[in-house]
C-alpha positions as CSV (number, residue, x, y, z in Angstrom):
1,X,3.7,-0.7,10.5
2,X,7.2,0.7,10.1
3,X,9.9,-1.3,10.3
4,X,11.7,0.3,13.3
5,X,8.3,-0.9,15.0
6,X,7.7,-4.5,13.1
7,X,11.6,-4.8,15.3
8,X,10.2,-3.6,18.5
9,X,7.0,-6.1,18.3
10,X,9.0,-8.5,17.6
11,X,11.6,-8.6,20.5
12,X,8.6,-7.6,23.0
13,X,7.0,-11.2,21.3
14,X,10.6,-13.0,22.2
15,X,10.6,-11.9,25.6
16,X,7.2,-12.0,27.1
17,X,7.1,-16.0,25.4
18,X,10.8,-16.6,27.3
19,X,9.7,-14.4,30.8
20,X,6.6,-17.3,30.2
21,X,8.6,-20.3,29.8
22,X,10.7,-19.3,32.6
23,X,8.0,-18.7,35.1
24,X,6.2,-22.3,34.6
25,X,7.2,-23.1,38.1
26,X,5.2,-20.5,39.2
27,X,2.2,-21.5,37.5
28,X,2.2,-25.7,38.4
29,X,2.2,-25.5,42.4
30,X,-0.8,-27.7,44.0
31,X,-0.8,-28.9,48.0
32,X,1.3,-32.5,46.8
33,X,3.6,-30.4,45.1
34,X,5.0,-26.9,46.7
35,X,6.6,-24.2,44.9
36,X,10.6,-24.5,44.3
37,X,13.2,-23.2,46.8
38,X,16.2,-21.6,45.2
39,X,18.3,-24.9,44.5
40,X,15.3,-26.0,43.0
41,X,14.3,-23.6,40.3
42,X,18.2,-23.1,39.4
43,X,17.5,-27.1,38.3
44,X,14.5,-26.3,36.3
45,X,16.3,-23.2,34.6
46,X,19.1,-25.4,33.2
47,X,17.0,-27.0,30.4
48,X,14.9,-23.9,29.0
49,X,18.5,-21.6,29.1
50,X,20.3,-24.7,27.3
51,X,16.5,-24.1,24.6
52,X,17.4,-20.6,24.4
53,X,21.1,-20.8,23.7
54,X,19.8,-23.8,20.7
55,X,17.0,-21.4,19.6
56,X,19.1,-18.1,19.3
57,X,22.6,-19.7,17.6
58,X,20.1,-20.6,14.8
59,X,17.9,-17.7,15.0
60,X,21.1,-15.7,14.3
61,X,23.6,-17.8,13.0
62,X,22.9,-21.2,11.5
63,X,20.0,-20.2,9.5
64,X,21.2,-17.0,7.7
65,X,24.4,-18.8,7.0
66,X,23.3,-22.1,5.8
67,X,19.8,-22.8,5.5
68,X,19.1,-19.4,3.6
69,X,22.2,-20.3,1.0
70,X,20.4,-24.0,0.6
71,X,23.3,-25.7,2.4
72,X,20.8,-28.1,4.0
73,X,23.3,-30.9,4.7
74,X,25.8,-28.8,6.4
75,X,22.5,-26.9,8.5
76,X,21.3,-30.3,9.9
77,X,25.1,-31.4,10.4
78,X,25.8,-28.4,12.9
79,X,22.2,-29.0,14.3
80,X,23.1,-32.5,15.5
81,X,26.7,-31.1,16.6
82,X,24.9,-28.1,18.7
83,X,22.6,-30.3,20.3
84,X,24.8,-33.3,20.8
85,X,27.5,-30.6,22.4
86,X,24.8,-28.7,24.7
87,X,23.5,-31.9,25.8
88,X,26.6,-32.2,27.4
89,X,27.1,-29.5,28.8
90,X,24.2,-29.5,30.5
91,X,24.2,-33.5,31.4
92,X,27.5,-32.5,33.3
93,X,26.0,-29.6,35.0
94,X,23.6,-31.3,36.4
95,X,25.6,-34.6,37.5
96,X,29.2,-32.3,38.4
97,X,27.8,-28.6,39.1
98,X,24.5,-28.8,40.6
99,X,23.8,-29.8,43.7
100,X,22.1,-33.4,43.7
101,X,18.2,-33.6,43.4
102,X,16.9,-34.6,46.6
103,X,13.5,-36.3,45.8
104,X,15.8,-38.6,43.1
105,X,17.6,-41.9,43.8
106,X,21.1,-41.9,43.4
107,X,22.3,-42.9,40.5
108,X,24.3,-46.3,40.2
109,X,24.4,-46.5,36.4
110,X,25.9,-43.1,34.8
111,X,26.0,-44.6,31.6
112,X,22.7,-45.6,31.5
113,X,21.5,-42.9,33.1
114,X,23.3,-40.0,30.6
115,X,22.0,-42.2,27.5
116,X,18.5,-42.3,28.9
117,X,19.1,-38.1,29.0
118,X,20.2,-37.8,25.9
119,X,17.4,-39.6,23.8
120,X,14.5,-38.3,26.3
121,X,15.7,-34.6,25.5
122,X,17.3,-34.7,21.9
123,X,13.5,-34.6,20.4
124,X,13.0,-31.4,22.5
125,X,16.2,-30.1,21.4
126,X,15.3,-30.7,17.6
127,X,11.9,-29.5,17.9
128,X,13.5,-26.4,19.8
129,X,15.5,-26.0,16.2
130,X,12.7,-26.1,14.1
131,X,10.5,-23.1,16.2
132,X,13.4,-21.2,15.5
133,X,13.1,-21.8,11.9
134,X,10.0,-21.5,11.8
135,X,10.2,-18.1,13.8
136,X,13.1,-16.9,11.5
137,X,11.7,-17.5,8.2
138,X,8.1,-16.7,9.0
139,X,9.9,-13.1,10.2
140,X,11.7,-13.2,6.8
141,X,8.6,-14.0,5.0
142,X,6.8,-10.9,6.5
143,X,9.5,-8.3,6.0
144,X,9.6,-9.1,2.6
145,X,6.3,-8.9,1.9
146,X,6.3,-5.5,3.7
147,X,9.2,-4.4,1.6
148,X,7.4,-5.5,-1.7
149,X,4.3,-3.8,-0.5
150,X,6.2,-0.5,0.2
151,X,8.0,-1.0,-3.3
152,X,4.3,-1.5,-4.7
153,X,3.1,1.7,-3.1
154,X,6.4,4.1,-3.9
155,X,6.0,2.9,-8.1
156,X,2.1,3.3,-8.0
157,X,2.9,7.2,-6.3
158,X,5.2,7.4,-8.7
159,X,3.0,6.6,-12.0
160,X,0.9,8.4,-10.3
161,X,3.2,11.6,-10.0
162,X,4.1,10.7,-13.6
163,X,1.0,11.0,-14.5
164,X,-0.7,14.1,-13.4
165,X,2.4,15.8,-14.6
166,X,1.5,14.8,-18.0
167,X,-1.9,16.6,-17.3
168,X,-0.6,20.0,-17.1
169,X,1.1,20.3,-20.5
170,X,-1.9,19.1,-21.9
171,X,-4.4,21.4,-20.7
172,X,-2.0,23.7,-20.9
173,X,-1.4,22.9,-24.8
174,X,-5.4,22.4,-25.3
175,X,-6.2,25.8,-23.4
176,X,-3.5,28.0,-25.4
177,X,-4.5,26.6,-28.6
178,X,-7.8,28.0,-27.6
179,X,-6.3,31.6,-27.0
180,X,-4.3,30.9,-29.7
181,X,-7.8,31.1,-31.8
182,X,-9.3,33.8,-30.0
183,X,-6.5,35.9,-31.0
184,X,-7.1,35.8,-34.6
185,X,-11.3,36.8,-33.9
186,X,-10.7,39.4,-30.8
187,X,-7.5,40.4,-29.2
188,X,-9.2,41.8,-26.2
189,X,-10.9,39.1,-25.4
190,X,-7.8,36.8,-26.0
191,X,-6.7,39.4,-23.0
192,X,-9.0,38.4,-20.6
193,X,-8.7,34.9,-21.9
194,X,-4.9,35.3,-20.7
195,X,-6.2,36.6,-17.6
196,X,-8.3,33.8,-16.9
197,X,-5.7,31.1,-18.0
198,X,-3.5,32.3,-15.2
199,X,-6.3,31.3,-12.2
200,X,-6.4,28.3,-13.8
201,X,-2.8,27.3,-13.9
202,X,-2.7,28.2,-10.1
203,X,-4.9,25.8,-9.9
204,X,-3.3,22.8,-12.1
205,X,0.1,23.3,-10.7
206,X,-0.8,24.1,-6.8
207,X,-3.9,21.9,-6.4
208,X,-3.3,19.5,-8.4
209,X,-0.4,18.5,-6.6
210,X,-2.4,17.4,-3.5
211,X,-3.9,13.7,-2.9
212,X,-7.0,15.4,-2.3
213,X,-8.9,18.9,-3.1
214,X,-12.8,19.9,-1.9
215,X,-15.2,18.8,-4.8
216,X,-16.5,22.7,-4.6
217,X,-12.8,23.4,-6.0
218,X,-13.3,21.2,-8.6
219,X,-16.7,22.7,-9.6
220,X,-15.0,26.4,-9.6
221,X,-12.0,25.1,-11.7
222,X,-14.9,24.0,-14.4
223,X,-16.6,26.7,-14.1
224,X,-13.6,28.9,-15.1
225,X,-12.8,26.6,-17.6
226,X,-16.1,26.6,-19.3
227,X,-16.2,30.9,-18.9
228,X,-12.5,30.6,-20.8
229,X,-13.9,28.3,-23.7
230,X,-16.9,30.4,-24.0
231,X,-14.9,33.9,-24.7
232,X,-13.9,32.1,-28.3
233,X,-16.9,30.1,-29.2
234,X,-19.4,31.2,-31.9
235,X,-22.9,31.9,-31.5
236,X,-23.9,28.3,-33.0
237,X,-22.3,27.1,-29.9
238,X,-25.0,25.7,-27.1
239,X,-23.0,25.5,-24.0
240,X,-25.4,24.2,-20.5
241,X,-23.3,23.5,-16.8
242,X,-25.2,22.1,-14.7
243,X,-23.3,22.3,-11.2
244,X,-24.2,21.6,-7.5
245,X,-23.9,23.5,-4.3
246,X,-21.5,23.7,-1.8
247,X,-20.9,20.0,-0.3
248,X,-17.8,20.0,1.7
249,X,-16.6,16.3,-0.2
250,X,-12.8,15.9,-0.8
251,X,-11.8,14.2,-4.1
252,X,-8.8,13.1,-6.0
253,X,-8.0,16.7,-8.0
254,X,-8.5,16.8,-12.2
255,X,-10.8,13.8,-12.5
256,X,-13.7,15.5,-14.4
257,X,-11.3,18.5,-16.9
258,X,-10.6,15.1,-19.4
259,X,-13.9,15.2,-20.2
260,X,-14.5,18.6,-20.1
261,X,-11.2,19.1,-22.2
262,X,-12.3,16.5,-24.4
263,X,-15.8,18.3,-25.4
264,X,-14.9,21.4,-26.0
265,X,-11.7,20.0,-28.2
266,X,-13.5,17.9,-30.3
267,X,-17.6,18.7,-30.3
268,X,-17.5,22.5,-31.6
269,X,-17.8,23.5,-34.7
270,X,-17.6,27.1,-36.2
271,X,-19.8,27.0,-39.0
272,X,-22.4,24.2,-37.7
273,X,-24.9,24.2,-34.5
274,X,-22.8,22.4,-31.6
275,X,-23.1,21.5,-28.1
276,X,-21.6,20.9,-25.1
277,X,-23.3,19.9,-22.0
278,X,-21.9,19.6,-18.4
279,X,-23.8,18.4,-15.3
280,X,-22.0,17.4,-12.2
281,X,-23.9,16.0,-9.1
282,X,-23.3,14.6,-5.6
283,X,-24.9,11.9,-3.7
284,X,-24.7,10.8,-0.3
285,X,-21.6,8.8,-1.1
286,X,-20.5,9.5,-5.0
287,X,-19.8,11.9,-7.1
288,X,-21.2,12.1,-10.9
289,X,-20.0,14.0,-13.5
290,X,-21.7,13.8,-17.3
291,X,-20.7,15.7,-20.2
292,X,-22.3,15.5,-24.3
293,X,-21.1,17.0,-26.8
294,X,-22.4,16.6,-30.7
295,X,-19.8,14.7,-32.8
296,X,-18.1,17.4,-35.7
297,X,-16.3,15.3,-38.4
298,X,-12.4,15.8,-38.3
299,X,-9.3,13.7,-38.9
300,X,-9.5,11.4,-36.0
301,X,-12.2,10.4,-34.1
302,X,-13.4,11.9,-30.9
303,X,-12.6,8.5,-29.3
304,X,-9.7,7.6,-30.7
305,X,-8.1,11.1,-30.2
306,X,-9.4,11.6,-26.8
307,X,-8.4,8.8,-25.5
308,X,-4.7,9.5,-26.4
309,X,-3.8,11.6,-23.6
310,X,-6.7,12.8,-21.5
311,X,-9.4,9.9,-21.2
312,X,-6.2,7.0,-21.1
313,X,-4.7,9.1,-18.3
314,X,-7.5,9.3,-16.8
315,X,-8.5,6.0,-16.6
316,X,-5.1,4.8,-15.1
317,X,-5.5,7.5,-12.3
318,X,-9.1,6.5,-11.4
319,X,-7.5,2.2,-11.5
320,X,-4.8,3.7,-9.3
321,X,-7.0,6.2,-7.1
322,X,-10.5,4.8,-7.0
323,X,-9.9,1.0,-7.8
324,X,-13.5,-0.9,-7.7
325,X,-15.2,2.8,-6.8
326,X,-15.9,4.1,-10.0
327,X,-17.2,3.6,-13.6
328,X,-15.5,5.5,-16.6
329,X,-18.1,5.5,-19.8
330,X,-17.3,7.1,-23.1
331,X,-18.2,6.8,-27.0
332,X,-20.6,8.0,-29.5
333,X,-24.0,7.2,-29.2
334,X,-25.7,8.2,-32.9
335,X,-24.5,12.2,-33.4
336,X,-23.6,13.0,-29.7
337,X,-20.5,11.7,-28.1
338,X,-21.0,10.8,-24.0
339,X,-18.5,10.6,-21.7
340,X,-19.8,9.4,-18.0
341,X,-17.4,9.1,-14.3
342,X,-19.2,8.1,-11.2
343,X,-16.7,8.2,-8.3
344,X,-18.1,6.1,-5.2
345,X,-16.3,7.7,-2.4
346,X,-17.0,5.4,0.1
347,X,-15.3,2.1,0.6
């Protein structure tokens, strides 16, 4: 709910609880008591008017000024003068400016009778005070909770933001080193290579962008990935992708590249037999994605390098994307490294 409409429900809440305080009349005729004349009901609407003019002065006025700045003893001070002072007023309305109430005795004791009116409605008035208080901070209390929850959501979009934009320097960085190599081994390859890179950047920098993208663009983006890696990789190299069909699913866009990334940048090996394995499925409501690679020895660890940029990130997208929907599995398991996200879709 926006806040121009939080406003709106708000004053529509004031009014219809007023428009039913003011029609009580109304609502309590029976055969021993008929409904008001004119003379009548002006009477009755002397007492919730004097309620309203109480409940709005602190709405407005006494509350922001006092009680929110903790000046408690100078809030119940101008309390007690409000209510003594529209007492009052309304005590000499009804015995100077009204016309008389016909089904009362006249009075013969107007002392007696004004002190009786002041004690039988000066609990009213107070309790009148602390509705509006009440009303006022309970108000207060929500629209600050809405304005944290809106703070909440503008940081988390803009970690978020923050951190697919570190994605695209890395693959970019990962996929030119990879060009980079292909360069030195067959320079018209490394062309096509080029060629390729370019559908893939579209890709990053246009799709990636959006809160969602169709799983089948995913799959295609791996695809091409996997046809790039392959243009440089040895013949020692056993590369399997295992991919599913058309499905239609939308998804969160570069979830399952961190793994793929992480495979190819760490499990090949140019002078030793090495795999990488890729299988992506899709159940009724999740998506899987596995990948294997064997574990060459280099200065870091898979793991430990891995994790620096791409798996890390990763992670704090899915907490931010997918909270409680998805399971993020990774490390080496003997001579084979596994990495593992299921994404559960529904909530």
């Amino acid at each position: 709910m926006t806040s121009s409409q939080s406003t709106y429900t708000g004053r529509l809440i004031h009014i219809l609880v007023w428009t039913v305080v003011l029609s009580m009349p109304l609502f309590s005729t029976s055969p021993d008591r008929p409904l008001m004349n004119g003379q009548e009901y002006l009477r009755f609407l002397i007492i919730p008017l004097s309620f309203m003019i109480v409940f709005y002065i602190n709405y407005f006025i006494l509350i922001n000024r006092l009680l929110v700045r903790h000046r408690m003893v100078a809030f119940i001070i101008a309390n007690i003068v409000l209510t003594a002072l529209i007492m009052t007023i309304v005590h000499l309305v009804f015995r100077y400016v009204l016309p008389p109430d016909m089904h009362r005795p006249p009075r013969v004791r107007p002392f007696m009778d004004a002190l009786v009116f002041f004690m039988r409605n000066a609990l009213m008035y107070f309790l009148v005070t602390g509705a509006s208080v009440a009303v006022r901070m309970t108000g207060g209390w929500y629209r600050a909770e809405a304005a944290r929850k809106e703070l909440e959501h503008r940081q988390a979009e803009a970690e978020l933001q923050n951190l697919r934009s570190q994605v695209n320097p890395h693959f970019l960085f990962n996929t030119l080193n990879n060009i980079y190599s292909l360069i030195q081994i067959d320079s018209v390859r490394a062309q096509t290579a080029v060629h390729n890179l370019s559908h893939l950047l579209r890709y990053v920098l246009y799709g990636g962008n959006r809160p969602a993208v169709p799983v089948d663009d995913e799959i295609h983006f791996i695809q091409e990935y996997v046809d790039l890696m392959r243009l440089r990789l040895p013949h020692n190299v056993d590369v399997t992708v295992s991919l599913p069909g058309p499905s239609g699913i939308m998804i969160a866009p570069l979830l399952f590249i961190p793994l793929v990334e992480n495979a190819f940048k760490h499990g090949i090996s140019n002078d030793k037999p090495s795999f990488v394995h890729i299988t992506v499925s899709i159940g009724n409501d999740c998506v899987d994605c596995t990948v294997s690679n064997s574990i060459c020895h280099k200065t870091e660890s898979p793991a430990r390098e891995g994790t620096g940029i791409g798996l890390d990130n990763l992670h704090r997208r899915l907490e931010m994307l997918y909270p409680g929907r998805y399971l993020l599995q990774y490390g080496p398991e003997g001579n084979t490294f596994n990495a593992r996200l299921n994404i559960r879709l529904i909530q």
